[in-house]
N, C-alpha and C positions, 0 to 999 in steps of 0.2 A: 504494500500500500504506500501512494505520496501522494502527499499534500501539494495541488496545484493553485497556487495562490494567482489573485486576479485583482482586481482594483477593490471592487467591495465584498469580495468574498474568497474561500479557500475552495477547491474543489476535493471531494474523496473519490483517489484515483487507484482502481485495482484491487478493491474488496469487494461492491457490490457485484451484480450481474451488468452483464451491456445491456445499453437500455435504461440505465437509472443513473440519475443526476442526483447528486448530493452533494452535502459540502454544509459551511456555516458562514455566517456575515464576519467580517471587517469592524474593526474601530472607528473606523473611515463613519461607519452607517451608526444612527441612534437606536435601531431598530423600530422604528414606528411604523405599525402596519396601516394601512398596504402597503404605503407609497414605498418604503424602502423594499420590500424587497420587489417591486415591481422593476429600483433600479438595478437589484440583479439579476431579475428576469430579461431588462433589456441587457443587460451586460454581458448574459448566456446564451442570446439571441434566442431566449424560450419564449414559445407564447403558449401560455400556460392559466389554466383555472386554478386558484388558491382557496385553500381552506387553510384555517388555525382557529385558534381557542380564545374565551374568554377563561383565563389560566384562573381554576380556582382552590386548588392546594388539595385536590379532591380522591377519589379514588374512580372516577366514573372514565371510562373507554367506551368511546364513541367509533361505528361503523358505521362508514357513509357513502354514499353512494352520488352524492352530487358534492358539487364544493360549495363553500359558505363557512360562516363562522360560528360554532360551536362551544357549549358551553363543559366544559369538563376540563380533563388533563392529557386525555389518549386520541390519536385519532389514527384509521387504521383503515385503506380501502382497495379493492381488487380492480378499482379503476385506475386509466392512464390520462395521461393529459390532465393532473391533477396536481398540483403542486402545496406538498402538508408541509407546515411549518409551528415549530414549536420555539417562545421566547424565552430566554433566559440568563440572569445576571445573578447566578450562584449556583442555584438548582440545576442536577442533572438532566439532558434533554438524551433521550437514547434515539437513536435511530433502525428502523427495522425494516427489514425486506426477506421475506422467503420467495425464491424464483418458483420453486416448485408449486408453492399454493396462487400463486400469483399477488402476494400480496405486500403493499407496504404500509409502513405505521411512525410516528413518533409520540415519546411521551416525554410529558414533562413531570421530572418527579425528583421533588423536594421532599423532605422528612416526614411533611405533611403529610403528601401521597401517597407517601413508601409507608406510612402509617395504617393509612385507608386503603392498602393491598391493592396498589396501583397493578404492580407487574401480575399479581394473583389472579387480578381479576382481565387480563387480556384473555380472551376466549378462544388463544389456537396451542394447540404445542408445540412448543421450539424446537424444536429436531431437525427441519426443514430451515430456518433463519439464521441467519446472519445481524449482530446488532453493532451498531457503532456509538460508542459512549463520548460525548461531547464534552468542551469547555466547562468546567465547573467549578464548585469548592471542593476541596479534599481532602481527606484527615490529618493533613499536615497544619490545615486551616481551621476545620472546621469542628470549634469548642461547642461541647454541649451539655445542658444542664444533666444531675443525676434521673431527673425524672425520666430520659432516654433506656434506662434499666427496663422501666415496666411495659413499652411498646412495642415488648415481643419481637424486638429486630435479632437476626442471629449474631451470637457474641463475639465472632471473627469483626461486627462490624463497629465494636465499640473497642477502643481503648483509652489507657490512662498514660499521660505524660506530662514529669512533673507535677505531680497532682491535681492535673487537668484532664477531663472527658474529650473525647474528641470522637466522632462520628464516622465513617468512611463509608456513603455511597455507592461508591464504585463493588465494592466488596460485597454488598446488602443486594444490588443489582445484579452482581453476577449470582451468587448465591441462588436468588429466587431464580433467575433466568433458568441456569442450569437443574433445578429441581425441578422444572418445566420441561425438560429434554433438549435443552439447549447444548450442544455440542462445545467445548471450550474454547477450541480455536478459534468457533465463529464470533467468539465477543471479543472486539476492538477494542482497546482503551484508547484516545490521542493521547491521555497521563498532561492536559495542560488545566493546570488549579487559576480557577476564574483571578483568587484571590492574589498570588504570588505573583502573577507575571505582569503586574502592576496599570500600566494605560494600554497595553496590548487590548485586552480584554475587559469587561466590564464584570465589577464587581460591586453588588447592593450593600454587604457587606464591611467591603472597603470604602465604599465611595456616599453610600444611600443614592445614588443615582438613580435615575429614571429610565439609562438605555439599558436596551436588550441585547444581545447576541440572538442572529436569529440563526437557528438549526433547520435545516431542509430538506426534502428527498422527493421526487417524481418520477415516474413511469416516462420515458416518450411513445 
């Protein structure tokens, strides 16, 4: 896999199937929908129908069949010419494609989510997928209260340093993923922490800012 970077976005080149664009936004972009990533859509020479979310820290996976904007954290559809997008300035945005079901997906999922059994509740089994784990925070960054004990996350995803809690997503992700039938190989990490890599990336955390990173993936 290589990152093909472009004016307002990176390309992921050489994990999906052919036939599928994905990638994430640039610093460059605030991520404000639609209009930005329409100018990655012109910058991809895609002309493309957009779906994305009204992101609500949720556990609800949304199947769609037409594009529009949706209220949950998942969105996952066996159409082409569809362009899903999920934002994000902490929270992990996963990206999904099995060639064989014909299908793609992303989600957005924050502590929240992963609370409210985001990955649990996607309705196919991983066997068949391929995910791509995006921009985020990560337990290198991300401190979290004791109360993270009793949210039933598995314990590989918690630890103490310095006698500090710290949370690892990435970990909790693959975890569920792969109790799903997800093959290991097929989960991607980039490994870039939204938090660390300072104005590269947008961090809510570091910054309370208001941009996104926006996460991407479509059928042609």
């Amino acid at each position: 896999m290589r990152l093909i970077r472009k004016t307002n976005c990176s390309i992921i080149d050489g994990f999906f199937s052919a036939g599928i664009v994905s990638g994430f936004s640039s610093s460059g972009i605030a991520g404000k929908m639609p209009a930005d990533i329409y100018k990655i859509c012109d910058e991809l020479s895609l002309r493309s129908r957009i779906s994305f979310m009204n992101q609500i820290h949720s556990g609800i996976v949304n199947l769609i069949d037409e594009p529009g904007i949706y209220e949950g954290d998942g969105l996952f559809t066996d159409r082409g010419d569809n362009l899903l997008v999920v934002r994000t300035a902490d929270c992990l945005p996963l990206i999904f494609e099995s060639e064989k079901l014909n299908i793609i997906g992303v989600v957005h999922m924050g502590w929240r989510s992963a609370k409210e059994k985001i990955l649990e509740n996607i309705p196919y089994k991983m066997s068949s997928f391929k995910v791509f784990a995006g921009v985020s925070l990560r337990s290198c960054c991300f401190e979290v209260g004791e109360e993270f004990y009793s949210y039933g996350f598995v314990p590989s995803s918690l630890s103490r340093k310095e006698g500090k809690l710290y949370f690892d997503p990435l970990e909790l992700a693959k975890s569920v993923l792969i109790s799903k039938g997800l093959v290991e190989k097929n989960f991607l990490d980039i490994n870039i922490c939204s938090f660390c890599f300072g104005k590269d990336f947008f961090s809510y955390r570091r910054d309370k800012t208001s941009s996104r990173t926006l996460s991407f993936i479509m059928k042609t």
